[in-house]
KEKE-3310 file (N, C-alpha, C; in steps of 0.2 Angstrom, whole numbers, plus 5000, padded with zeros to 4 digits):
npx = (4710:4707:4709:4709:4709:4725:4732:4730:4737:4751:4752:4753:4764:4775:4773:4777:4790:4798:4796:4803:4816:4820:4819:4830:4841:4840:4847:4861:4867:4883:4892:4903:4920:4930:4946:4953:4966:4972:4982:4988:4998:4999:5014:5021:5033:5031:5039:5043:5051:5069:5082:5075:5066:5049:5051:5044:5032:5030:5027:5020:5015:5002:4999:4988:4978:4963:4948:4932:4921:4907:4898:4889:4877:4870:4870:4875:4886:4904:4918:4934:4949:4967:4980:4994:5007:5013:5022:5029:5038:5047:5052:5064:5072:5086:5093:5103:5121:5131:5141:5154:5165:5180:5195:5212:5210:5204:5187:5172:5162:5145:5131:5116:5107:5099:5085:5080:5069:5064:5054:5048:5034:5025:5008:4995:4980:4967:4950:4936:4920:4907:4892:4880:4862:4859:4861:4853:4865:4875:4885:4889:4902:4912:4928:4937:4951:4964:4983:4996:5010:5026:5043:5051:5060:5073:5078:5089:5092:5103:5106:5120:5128:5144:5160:5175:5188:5206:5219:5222:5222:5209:5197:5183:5167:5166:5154:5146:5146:5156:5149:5137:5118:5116:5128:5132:5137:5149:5153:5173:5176:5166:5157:5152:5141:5129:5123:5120:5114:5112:5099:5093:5079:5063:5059:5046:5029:5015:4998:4986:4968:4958:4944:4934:4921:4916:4904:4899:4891:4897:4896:4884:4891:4904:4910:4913:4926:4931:4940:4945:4958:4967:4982:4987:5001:5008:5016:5037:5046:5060:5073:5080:5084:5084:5075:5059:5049:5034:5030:5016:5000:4994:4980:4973:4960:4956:4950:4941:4931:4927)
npy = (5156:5159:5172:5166:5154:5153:5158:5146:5138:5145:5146:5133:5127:5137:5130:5117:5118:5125:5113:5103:5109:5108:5096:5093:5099:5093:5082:5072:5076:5078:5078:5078:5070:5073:5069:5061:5048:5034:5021:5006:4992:4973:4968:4957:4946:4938:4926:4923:4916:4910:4908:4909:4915:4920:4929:4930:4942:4958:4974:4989:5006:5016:5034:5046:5058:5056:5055:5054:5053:5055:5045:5043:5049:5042:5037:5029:5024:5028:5034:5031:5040:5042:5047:5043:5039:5026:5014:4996:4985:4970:4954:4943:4927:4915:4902:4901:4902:4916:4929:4940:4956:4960:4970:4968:4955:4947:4939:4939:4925:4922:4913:4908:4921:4935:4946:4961:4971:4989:4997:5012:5020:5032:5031:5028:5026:5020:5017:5009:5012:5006:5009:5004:5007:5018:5007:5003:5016:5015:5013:5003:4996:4993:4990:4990:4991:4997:5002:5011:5015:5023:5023:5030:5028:5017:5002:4992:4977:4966:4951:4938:4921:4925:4917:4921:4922:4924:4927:4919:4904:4901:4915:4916:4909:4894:4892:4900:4913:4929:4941:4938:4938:4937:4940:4952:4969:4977:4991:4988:4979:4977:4967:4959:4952:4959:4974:4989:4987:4994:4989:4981:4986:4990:5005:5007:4999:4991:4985:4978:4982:4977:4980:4981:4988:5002:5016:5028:5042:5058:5069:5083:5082:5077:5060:5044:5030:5015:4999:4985:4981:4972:4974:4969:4965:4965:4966:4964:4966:4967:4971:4962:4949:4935:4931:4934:4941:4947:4962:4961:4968:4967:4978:4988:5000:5017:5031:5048:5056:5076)
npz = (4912:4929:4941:4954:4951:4947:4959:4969:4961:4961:4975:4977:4969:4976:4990:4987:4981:4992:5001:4993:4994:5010:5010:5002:5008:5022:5020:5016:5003:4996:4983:4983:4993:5004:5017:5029:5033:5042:5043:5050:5042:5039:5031:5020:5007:4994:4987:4969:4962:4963:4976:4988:5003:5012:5028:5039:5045:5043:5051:5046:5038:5035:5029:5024:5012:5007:4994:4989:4976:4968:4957:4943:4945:4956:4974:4978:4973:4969:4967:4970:4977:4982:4990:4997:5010:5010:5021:5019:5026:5024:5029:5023:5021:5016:5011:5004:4999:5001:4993:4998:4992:4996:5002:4995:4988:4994:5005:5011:5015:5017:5025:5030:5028:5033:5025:5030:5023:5022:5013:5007:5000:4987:4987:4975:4976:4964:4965:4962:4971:4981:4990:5002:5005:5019:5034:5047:5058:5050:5035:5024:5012:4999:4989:4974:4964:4958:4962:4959:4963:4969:4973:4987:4997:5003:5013:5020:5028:5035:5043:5047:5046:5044:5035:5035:5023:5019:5007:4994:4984:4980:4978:4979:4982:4973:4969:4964:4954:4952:4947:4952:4954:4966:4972:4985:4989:5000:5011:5016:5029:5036:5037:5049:5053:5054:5042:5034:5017:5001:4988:4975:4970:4961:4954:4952:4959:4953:4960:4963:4973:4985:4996:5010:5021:5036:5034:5045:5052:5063:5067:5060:5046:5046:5044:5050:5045:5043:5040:5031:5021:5008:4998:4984:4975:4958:4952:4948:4963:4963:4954:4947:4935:4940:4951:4959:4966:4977:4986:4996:5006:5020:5026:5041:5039:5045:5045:5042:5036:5030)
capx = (4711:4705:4713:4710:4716:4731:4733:4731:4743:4758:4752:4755:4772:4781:4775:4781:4798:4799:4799:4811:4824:4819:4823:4836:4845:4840:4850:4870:4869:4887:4896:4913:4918:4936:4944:4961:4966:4979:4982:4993:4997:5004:5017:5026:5035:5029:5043:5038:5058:5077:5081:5073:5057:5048:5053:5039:5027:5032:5022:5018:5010:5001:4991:4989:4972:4957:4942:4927:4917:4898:4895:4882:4868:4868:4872:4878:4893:4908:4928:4938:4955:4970:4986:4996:5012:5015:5030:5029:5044:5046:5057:5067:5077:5090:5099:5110:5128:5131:5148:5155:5169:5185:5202:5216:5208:5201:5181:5168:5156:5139:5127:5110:5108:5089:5086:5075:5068:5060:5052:5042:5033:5021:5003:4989:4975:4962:4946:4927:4919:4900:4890:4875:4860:4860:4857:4853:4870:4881:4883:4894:4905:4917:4931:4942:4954:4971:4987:5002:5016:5034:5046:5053:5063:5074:5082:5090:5097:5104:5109:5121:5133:5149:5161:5179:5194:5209:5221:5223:5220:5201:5193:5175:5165:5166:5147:5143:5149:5157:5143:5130:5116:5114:5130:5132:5143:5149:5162:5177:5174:5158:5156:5152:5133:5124:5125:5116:5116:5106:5098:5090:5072:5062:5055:5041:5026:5008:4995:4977:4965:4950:4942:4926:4921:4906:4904:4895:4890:4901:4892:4885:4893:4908:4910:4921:4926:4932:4939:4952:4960:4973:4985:4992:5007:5007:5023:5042:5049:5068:5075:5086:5082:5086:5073:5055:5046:5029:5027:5009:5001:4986:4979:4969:4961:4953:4948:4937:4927:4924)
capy = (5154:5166:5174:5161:5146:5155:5160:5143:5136:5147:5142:5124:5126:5136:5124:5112:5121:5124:5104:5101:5111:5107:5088:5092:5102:5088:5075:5074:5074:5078:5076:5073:5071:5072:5065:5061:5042:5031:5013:5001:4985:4968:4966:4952:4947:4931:4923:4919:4913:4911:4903:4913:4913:4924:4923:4933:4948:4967:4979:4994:5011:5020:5039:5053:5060:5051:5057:5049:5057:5053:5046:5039:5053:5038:5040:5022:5024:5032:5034:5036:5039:5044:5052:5041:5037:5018:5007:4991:4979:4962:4948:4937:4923:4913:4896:4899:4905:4923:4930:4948:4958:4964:4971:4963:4950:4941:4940:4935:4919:4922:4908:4910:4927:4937:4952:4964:4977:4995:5001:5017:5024:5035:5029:5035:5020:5024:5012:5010:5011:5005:5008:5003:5015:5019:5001:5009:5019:5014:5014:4997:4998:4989:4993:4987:4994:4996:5008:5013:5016:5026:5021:5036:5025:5010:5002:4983:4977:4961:4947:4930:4918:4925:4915:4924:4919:4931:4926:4912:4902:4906:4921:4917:4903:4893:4890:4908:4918:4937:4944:4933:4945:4936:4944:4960:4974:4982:4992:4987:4977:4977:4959:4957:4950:4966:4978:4991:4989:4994:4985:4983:4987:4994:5012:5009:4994:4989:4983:4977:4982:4974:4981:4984:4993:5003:5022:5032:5048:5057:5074:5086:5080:5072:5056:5040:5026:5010:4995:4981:4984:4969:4977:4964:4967:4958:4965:4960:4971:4965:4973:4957:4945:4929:4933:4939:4942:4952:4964:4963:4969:4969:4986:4990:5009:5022:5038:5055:5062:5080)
capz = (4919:4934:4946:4961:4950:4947:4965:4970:4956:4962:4982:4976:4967:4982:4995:4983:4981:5002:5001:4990:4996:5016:5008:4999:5015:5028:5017:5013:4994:4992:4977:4986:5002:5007:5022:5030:5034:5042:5040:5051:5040:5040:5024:5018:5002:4990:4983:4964:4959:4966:4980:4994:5007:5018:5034:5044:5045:5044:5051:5041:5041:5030:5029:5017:5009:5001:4994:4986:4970:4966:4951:4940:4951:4962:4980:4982:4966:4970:4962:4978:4975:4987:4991:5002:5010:5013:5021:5018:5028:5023:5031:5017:5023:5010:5011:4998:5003:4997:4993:4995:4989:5003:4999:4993:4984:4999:5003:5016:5014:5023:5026:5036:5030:5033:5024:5032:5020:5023:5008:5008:4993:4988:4984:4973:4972:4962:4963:4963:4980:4982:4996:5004:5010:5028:5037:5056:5058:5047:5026:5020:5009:4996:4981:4970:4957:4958:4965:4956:4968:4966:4980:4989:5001:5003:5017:5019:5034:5035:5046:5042:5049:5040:5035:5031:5022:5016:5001:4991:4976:4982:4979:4979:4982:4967:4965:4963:4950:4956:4946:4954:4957:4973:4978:4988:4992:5005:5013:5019:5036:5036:5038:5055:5052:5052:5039:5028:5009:4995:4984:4967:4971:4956:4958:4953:4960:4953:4964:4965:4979:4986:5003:5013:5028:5036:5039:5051:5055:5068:5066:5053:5035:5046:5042:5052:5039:5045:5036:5031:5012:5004:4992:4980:4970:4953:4949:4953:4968:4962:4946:4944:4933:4945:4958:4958:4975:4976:4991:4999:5014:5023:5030:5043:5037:5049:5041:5042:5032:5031)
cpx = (4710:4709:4716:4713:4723:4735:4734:4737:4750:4759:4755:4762:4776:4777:4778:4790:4800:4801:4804:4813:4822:4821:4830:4843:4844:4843:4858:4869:4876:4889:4905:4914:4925:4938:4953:4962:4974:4978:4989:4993:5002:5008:5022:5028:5034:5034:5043:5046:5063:5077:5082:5065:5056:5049:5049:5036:5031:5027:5023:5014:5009:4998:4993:4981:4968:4951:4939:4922:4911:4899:4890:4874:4866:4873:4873:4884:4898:4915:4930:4946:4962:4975:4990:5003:5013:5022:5027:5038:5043:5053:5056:5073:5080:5093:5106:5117:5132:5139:5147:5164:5173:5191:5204:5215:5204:5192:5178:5162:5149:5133:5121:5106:5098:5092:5079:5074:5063:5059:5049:5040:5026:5016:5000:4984:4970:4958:4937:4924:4910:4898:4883:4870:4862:4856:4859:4856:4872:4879:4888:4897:4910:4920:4935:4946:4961:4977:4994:5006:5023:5037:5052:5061:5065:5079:5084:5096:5098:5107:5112:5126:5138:5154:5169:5184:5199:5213:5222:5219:5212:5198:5185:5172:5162:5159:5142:5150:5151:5153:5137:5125:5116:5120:5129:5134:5143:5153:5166:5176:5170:5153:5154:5144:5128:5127:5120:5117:5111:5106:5094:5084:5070:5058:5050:5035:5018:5004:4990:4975:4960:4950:4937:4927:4916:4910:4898:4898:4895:4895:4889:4886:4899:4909:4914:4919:4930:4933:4946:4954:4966:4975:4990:4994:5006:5013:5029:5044:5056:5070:5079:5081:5080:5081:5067:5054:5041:5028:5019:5009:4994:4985:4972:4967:4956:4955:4941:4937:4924:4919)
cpy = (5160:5167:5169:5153:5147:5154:5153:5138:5138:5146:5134:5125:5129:5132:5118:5113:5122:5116:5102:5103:5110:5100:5088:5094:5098:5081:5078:5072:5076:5075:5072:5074:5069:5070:5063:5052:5039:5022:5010:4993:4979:4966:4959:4952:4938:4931:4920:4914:4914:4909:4907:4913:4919:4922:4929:4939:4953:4970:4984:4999:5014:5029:5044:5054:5056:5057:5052:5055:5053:5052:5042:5042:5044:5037:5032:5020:5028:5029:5035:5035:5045:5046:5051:5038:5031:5015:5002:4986:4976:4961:4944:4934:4918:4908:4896:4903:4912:4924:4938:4949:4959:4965:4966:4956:4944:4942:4936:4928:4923:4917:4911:4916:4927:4944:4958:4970:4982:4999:5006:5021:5028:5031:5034:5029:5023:5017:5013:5007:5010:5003:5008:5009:5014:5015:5004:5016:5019:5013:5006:4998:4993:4991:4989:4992:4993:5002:5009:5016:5019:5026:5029:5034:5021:5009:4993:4982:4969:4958:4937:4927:4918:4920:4917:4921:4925:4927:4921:4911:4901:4911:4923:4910:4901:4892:4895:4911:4926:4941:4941:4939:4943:4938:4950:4962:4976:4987:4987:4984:4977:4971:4956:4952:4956:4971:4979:4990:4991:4991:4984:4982:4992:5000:5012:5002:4996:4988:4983:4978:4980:4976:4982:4986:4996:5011:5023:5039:5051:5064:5078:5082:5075:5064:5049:5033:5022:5003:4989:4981:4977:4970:4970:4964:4962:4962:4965:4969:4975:4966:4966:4952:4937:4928:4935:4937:4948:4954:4965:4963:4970:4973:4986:5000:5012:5028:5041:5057:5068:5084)
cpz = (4924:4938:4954:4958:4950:4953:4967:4966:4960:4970:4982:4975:4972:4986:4991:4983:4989:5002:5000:4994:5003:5015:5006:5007:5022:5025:5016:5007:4992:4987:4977:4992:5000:5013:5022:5033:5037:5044:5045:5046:5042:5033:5025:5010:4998:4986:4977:4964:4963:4975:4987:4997:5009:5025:5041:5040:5045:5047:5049:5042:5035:5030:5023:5016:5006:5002:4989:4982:4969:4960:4949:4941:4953:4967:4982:4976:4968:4967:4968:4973:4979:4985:4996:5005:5012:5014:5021:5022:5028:5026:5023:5020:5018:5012:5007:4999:4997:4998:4992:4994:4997:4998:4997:4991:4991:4998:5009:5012:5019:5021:5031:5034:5027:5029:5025:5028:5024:5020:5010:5000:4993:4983:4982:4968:4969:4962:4963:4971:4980:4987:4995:5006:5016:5030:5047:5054:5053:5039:5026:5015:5005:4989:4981:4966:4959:4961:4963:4961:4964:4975:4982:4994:5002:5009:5017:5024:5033:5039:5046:5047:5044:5041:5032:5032:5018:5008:4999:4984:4976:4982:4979:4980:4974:4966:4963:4959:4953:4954:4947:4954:4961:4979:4978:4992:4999:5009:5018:5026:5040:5036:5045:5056:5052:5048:5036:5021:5005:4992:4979:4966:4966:4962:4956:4957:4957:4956:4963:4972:4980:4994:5005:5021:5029:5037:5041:5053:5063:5070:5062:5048:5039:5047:5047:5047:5044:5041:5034:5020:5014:4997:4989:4976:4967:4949:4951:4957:4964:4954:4941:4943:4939:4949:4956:4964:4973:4983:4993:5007:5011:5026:5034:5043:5043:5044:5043:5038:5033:5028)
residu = (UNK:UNK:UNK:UNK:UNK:UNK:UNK:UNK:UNK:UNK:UNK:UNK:UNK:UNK:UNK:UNK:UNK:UNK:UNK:UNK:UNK:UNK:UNK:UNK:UNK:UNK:UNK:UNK:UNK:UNK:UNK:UNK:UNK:UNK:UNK:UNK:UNK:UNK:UNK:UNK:UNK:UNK:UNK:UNK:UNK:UNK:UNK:UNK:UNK:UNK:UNK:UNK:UNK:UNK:UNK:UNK:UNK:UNK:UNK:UNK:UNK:UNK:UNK:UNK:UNK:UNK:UNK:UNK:UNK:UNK:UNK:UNK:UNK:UNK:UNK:UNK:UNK:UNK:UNK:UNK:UNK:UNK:UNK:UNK:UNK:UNK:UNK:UNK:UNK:UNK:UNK:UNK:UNK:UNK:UNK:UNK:UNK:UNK:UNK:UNK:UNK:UNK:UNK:UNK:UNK:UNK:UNK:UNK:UNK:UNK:UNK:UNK:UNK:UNK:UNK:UNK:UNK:UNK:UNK:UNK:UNK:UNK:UNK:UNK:UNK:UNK:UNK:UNK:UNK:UNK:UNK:UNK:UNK:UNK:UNK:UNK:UNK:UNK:UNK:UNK:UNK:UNK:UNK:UNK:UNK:UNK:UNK:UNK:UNK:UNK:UNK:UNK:UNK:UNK:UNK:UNK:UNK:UNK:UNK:UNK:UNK:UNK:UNK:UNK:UNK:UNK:UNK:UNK:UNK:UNK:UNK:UNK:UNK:UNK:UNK:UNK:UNK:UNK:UNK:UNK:UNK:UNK:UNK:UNK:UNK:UNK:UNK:UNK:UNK:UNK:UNK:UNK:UNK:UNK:UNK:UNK:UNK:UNK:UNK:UNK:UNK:UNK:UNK:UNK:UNK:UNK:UNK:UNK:UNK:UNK:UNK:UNK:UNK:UNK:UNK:UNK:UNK:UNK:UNK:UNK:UNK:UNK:UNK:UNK:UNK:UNK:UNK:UNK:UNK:UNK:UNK:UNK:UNK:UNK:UNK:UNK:UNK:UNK:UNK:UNK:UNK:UNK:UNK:UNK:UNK:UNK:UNK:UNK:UNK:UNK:UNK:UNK:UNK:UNK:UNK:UNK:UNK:UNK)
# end
């Protein structure tokens, strides 16, 4: 081979090499992209057993960290998985006439009573995120997978039409046992209709997730993400036998990618 094929030869391969990398440097090929997010939702709580309902909406907030990981060398596959704090409030409203404990063998009735929760736990959903190329603006987007939860938080407010009686050959309403689980404590004259107690909420929740959304370029690499996520619990809240209820909520999510 002569000198001038040659010459020509290694002319070809760097403008070829120029190219590439001028393609590869006018495109976002990352590998991951990180990004901060906050989520207002609407939660509620589905009553599977025991004799309670929901009795409205919660609104709810979520933020923490997400990122998204490339896999498969394709640029429409991705792992997201996040790092986030969520409340969750549910309304539960009860028919059924609750009994608590008081001094000297006496005891409140309550009827009507609501129990307003205010969970907070930490998330860390992990699922599969697959996007569309770039239709105009914007990418489309949609995942599934699931989000392991640890509850950080618990609060239970409650409101009832009590009903108090003091001593006698009564000390509880006979059609509840004093270890009912559906009674509950509380101090001492603390029967007035409002009161805080805790209650027998597991520390852990499972959930499935399904969501979609669009992003678009903000500038550079920075990314705006946009989208509605429904997280639904498939296991019980309530440690107690008697009772299941599954906390779900619908999110709307905003997040930046950097």
């Amino acid at each position: 081979m002569n000198m001038q094929i040659k010459a020509r030869l290694c002319l070809c391969a760097l403008l070829s090499g120029i190219t590439f990398i001028h393609t590869v440097n006018a495109q976002d090929n990352r590998k991951v992209a990180i990004g901060f997010k906050v989520s207002p939702n609407f939660a509620w709580t589905r009553m599977m057993e025991g004799p309670m309902e929901n009795n409205g909406l919660g609104l709810g907030f979520s933020y923490g960290l997400m990122g998204d990981i490339n896999i498969a060398n394709n640029p429409n596959y991705w792992l997201s998985t996040e790092f986030i704090v969520t409340s969750t409030p549910s309304k539960i409203y009860t028919n059924d006439t609750l009994w608590s404990d008081k001094p000297n063998n006496s005891g409140v009735i309550h009827r009507n009573t609501t129990f307003n929760y205010n969970l907070q736990y930490i998330q860390v959903p992990i699922t599969l995120k697959l996007k569309t190329n770039e239709i105009g603006k914007f990418k489309y987007w949609g995942q599934f997978g699931v989000a392991p939860a640890f509850l950080m938080q618990q609060k239970l407010k409650t409101a009832s039409t009590p009903s108090i009686y003091g001593n006698g050959t009564q000390s509880h309403n006979p059609n509840l046992d004093a270890n009912d689980k559906y009674d509950f404590k509380g101090d001492a004259g603390n029967f007035t209709g409002n009161g805080v107690y805790q209650d027998d909420i597991r520390k852990a929740r499972m959930s499935l997730i399904i969501g979609a959304g669009i992003e678009t370029k903000i500038s550079g690499k920075t990314m705006f993400s946009a989208g509605l996520r429904f997280d639904n619990a498939f296991s019980d809240v309530f440690t107690d036998d008697a009772v299941d209820g599954r906390n779900n909520f619908l999110g709307i999510q905003l997040g930046v990618f950097f």
